[in-house]
C-alpha positions in Angstrom: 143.3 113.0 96.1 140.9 115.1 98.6 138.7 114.1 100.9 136.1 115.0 98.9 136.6 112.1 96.2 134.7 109.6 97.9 131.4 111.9 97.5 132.5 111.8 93.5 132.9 109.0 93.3 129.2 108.2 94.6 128.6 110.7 91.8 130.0 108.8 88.8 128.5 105.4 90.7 124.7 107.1 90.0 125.8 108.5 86.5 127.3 104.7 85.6 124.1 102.9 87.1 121.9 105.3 85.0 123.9 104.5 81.6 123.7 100.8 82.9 119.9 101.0 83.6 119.3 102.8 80.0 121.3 99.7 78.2 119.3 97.2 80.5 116.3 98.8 79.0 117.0 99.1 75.5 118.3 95.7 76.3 115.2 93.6 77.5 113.3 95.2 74.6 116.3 93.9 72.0 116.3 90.3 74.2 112.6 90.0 73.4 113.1 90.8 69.8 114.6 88.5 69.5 112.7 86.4 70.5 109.5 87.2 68.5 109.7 83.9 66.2 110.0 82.1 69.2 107.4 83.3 71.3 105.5 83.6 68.2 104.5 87.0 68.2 105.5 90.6 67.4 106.8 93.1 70.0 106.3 96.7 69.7 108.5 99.1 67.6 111.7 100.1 69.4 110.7 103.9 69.2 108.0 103.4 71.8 110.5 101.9 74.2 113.6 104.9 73.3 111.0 107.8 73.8 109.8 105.9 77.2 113.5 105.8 78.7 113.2 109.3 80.5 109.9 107.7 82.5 111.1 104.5 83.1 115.3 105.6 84.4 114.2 108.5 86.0 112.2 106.8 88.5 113.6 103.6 88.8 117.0 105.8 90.1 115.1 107.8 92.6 113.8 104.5 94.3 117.3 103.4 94.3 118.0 106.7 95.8 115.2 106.3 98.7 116.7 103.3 99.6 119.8 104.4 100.3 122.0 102.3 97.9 124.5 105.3 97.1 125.0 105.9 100.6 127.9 105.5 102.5 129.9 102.1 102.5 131.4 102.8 105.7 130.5 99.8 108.4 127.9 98.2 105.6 128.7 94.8 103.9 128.3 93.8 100.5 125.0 91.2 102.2 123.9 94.1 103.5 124.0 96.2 100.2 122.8 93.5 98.3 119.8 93.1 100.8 119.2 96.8 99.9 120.0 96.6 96.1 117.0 93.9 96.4 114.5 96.0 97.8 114.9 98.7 95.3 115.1 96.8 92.4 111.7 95.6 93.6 110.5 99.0 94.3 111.7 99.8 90.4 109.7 96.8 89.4 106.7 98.8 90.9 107.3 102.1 89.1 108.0 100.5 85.7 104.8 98.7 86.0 103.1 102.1 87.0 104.5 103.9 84.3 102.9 101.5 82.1 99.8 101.2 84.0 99.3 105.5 84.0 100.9 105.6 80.0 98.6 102.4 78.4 99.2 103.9 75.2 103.2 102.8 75.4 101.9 99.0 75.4 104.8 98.1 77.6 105.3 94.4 77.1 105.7 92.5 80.3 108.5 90.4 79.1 110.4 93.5 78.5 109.5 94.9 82.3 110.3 91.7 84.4 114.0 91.4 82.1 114.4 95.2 82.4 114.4 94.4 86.6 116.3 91.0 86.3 119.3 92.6 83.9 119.3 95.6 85.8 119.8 93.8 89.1 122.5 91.9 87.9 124.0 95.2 86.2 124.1 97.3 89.6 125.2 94.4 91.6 128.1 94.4 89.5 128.6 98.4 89.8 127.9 98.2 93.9 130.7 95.4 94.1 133.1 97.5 91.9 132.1 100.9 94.1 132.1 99.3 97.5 136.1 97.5 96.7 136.9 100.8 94.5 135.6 103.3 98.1 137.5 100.6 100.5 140.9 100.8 98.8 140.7 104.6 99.1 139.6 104.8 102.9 142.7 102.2 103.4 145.3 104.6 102.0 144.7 107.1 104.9 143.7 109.9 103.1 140.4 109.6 103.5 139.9 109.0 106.9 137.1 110.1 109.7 138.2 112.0 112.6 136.1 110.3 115.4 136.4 110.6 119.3 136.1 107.5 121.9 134.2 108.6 124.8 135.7 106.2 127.9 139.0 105.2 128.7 139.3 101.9 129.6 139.1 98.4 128.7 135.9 98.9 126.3 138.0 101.9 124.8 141.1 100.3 124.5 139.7 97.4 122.8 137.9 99.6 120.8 140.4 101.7 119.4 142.7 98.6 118.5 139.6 96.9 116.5 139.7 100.0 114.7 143.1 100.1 114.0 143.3 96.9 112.9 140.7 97.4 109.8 141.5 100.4 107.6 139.1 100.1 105.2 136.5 101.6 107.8 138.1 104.9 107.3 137.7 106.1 110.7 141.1 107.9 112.8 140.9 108.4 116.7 141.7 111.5 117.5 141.7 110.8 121.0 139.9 110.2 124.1 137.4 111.8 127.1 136.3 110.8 130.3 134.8 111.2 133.3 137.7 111.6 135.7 138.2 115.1 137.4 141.8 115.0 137.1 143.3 118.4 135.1 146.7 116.8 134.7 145.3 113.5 132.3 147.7 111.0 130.5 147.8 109.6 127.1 146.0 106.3 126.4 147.2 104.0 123.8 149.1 106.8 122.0 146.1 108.8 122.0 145.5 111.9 123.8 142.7 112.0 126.8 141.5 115.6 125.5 139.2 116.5 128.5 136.1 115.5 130.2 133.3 114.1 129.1 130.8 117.3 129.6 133.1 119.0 127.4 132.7 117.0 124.2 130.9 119.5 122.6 133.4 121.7 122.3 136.0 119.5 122.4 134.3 117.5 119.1 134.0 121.2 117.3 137.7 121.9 118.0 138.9 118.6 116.8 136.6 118.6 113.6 134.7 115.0 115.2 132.1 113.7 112.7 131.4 110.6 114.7 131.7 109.6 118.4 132.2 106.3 120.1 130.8 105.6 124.0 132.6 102.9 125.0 131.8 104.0 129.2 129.9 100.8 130.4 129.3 103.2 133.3 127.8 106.2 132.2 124.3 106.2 132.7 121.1 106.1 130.0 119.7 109.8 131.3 123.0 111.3 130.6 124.0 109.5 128.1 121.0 110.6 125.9 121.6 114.5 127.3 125.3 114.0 125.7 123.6 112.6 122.6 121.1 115.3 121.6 123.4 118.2 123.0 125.4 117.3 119.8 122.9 116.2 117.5 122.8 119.6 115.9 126.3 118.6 114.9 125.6 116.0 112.4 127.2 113.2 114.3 126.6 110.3 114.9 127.1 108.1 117.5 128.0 104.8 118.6 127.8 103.0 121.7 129.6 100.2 122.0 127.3 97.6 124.3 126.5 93.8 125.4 126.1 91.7 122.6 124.0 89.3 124.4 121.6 92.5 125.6 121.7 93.7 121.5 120.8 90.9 119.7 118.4 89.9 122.6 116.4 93.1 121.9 116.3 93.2 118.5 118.4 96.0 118.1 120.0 97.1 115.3 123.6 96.8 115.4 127.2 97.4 113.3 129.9 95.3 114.2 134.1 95.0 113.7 134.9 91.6 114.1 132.9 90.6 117.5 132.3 94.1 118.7 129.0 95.1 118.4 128.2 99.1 117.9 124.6 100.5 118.7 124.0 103.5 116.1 122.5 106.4 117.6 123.1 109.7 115.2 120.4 112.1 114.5 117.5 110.1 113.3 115.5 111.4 109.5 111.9 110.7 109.3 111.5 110.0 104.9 111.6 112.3 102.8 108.0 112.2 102.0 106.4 111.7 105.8 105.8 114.8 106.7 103.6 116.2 103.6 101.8 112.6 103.7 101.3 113.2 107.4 99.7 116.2 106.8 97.4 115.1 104.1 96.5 112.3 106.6 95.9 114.7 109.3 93.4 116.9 107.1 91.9 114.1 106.0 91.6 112.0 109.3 90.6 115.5 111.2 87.7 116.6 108.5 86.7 113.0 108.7 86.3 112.7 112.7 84.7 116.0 112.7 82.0 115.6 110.6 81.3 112.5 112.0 81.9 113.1 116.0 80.3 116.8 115.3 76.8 115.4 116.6 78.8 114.0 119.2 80.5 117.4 120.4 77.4 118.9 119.6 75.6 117.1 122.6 78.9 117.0 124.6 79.1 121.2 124.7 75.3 121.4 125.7 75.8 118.6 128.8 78.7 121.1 129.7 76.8 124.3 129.7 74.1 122.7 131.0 75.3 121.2 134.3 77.9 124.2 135.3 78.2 128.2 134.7 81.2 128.7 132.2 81.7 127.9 128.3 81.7 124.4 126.8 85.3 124.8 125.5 88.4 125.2 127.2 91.3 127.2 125.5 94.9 126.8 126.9 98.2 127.7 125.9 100.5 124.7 125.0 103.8 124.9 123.6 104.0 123.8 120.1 106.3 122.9 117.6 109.8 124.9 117.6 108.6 126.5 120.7 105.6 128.3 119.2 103.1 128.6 121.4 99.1 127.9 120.7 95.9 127.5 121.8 94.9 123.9 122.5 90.8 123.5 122.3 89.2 120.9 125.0 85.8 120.3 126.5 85.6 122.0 130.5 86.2 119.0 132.6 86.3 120.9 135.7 84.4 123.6 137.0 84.9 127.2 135.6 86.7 129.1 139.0 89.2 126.9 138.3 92.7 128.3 138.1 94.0 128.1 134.7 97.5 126.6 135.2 96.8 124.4 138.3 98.5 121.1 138.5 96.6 118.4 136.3 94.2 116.4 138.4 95.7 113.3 139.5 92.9 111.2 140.3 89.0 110.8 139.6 88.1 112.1 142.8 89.7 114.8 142.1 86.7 117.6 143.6 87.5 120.0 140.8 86.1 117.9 138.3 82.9 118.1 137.3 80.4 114.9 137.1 80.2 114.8 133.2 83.7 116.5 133.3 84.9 112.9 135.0 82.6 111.1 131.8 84.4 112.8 129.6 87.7 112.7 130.8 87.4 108.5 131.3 86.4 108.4 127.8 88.9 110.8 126.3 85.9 113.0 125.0 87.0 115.8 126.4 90.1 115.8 123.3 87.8 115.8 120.5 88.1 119.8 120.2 91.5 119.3 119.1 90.6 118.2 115.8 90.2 122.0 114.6 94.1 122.3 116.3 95.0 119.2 114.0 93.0 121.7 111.0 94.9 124.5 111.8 98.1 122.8 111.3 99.0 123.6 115.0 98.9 119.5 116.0 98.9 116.4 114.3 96.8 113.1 114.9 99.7 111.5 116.1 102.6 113.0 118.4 103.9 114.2 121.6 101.6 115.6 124.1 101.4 119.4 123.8 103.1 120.6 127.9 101.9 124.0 129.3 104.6 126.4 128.6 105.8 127.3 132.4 107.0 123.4 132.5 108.6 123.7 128.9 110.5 126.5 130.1 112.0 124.2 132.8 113.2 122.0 129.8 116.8 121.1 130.1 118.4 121.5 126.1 118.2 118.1 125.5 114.4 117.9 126.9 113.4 120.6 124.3 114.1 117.9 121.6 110.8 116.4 121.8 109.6 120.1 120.6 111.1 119.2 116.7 107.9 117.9 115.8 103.9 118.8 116.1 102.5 117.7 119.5 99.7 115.2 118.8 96.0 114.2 120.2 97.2 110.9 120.9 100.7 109.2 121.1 102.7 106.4 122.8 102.1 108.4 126.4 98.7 108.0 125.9 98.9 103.8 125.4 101.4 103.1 127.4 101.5 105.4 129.8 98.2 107.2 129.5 97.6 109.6 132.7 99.9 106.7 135.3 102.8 109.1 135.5 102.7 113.4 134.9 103.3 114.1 131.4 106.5 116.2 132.2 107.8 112.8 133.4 107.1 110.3 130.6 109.6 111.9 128.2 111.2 108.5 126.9 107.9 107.6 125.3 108.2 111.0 123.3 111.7 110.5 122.3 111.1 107.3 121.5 108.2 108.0 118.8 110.3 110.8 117.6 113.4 108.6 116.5 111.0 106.0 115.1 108.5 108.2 113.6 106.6 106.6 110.4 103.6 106.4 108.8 103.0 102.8 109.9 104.3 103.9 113.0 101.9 106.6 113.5 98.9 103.8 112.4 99.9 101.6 114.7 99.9 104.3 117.8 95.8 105.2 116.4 94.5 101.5 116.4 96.0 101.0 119.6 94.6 104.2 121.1 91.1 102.9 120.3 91.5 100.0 122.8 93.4 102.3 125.1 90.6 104.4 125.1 88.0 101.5 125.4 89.4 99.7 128.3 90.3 103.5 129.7 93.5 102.3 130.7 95.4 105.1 133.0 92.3 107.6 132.0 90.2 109.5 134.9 
């Protein structure tokens, strides 16, 4: 066999759980047939429920799709699959009941929906168990195996590699080590080669044809750690670090483990499918919204400006954007207009280039509210990463530009949990943070809380 069998197989594992999904179907509606005498009353004719199949299959396999059940097996367990079996069979329950909600003309009966689910359920737990022993056996004859790379030479790695070792089914095959020693002349460890420094990896994982690195350097620290990680991102690998157990579970992390050693996933992190286009739509709709309701507020805002000092109501800046692009960001003049344009940020209130309604509107965050027509114009979104001045983005490390892959936001976790404490140049784990863990409830969470940010004007000035 080739390598390439364990992605047919996941294949013929969605082609069998479609056929199984059609005969749970046609199944329920033959169950409740059955079943007319006793329940004591007639169900549908079977054409209704045969014509209705391509609705009701079609679906119910793309939620088990979103949820990631004919993923990988690799380092999951059959709890674990199960657990995510559950939650898409409930998600099917949802779009069999829409489809019979939106098409009321089928007269899906609801005994035939809720056994449709239950024989279903039991009909791809039966495939998953099948799939998961059928991928393990092949992963444990060797041919199928991961080239991966420990990071760290010593005990951790050690123990590491042997845990490996010792369970096959994984799939995974060391290809050898790095570190952080500055010796030219290094020596094998544990039968594996030491294939260069650590600052190499890059290369060295291109070379080797690495899909997956281990960190197993208690030493190395979390700044370079993260440069290592997002240097190789672009990759496609993934990595895993492997940590405390005490500090993991202790934080809530979540975590793979071989026997008792706990692995910390860190690999390039995929917003869903669908959050983007729905972010927009909620950015449209959330911008249109705040403007037509703040616009008597900006209104009176841009006359206070004009009124008090020479100079026009709105500034414009260049901030960098998205993949680099650089914009226009719109903001009320906080400070008076001989101002130079790219001076440092004011760092506190009494700060004399501010003017006295500029220092209002600043405390208040009123001077953002322009940025609402940015948010319009598709150049921001409601919710992200600050927008930096492009003479500090070009001072970006590579791994610092990362927190340029998505739109730069009006508000985000800076802004409550940092706010204006620290520059914004230095409060770059917030942004990577939001960026790994980006979500729509995610992104509602960060907008409530900016409220009371904004109300108790928390860091603001």
């Amino acid at each position: 066999m080739t390598k390439v069998d364990l992605s047919a197989i996941r294949r013929i594992h969605i082609l069998a759980d479609t056929i199984l999904a059609s005969i749970g179907w046609i199944g329920a509606y033959w169950l409740r047939f059955a079943l007319n005498d006793t329940l004591g009353a007639e169900i549908n004719p079977f054409d209704v429920y045969f014509r209705a199949l391509p609705l009701v299959i079609g679906p119910w396999m793309f939620s088990c799709w979103v949820f990631g059940i004919y993923g990988s097996t690799r380092m999951t367990t059959l709890v674990e699959e199960f657990q995510t079996l559950f939650r898409g069979a409930a998600l099917g329950l949802l779009v069999v009941a829409s489809v019979s909600f939106f098409f009321r003309e089928l007269h899906f009966g609801r005994f035939v929906v809720l056994a449709c689910v239950g024989i279903n359920f039991v009909f791809q737990g039966v495939s998953r168990i099948a799939f998961h022993k059928l991928e393990d056996r092949m992963r444990r004859s060797g041919e199928h195996d991961m080239p991966v790379l420990i990071a760290g030479t010593g005990v951790s790695a050690i123990r590491l590699l042997q845990k490996l070792q010792d369970h096959p089914e994984i799939g995974y095959q060391v290809v050898g080590f790095v570190d952080d020693s500055d010796e030219e002349d290094r020596k094998d460890v544990a039968n594996r080669p030491v294939l260069g420094h650590i600052d190499d990896l890059r290369e060295i994982a291109i070379a080797q044809g690495v899909k997956e690195v281990f960190v197993a350097m208690p030493s190395l620290s979390h700044t370079r750690m993260l440069s290592i990680v997002l240097d190789c991102e672009d990759l496609g690998m993934t990595f895993r670090v492997v940590t405390n157990l005490f500090e993991v579970l202790t934080a809530g992390t979540p975590i793979d483990l071989i026997d008792d050693l706990p692995l910390v996933r860190l690999g390039q992190q995929r917003s869903h499918p669908f959050y983007e286009p729905i972010k927009r739509v909620v950015d449209i709709v959330g911008a249109s919204i705040g403007s037509i309701l703040l616009g008597p507020v900006m209104l009176w805002c841009a006359r206070r400006i004009v009124r008090e000092s020479p100079g026009p109501a709105i500034f414009r800046h260049e901030r960098v954007g998205r993949d680099g692009k650089i914009f226009q960001i719109h903001k009320f003049r906080t400070m008076y207009a001989d101002v130079e344009d790219y001076a440092v940020a004011p760092t506190e209130a009494s700060d004399s280039r501010i003017t006295p309604f500029g220092r209002f509107l600043r405390v208040t965050s009123l001077d953002e509210l322009p940025q609402l027509f940015n948010v319009l114009k598709g150049e921001m979104s409601l919710v992200g990463p600050r927008p930096e001045m492009p003479f500090i983005a070009d001072t970006y490390d590579e791994w610092q530009r990362r927190r340029l892959s998505v739109k730069p936001g009006i508000t985000g976790l800076w802004q409550i949990l940092g706010r204006k404490d620290l520059p914004m140049h230095e409060n770059l784990q917030y942004d990577f943070y939001y960026i790994r863990n980006r979500s729509l409830a995610h992104d509602l969470s960060i907008m409530v809380r900016t409220i009371g940010a904004v109300l108790s004007r928390r860091g603001a000035f």
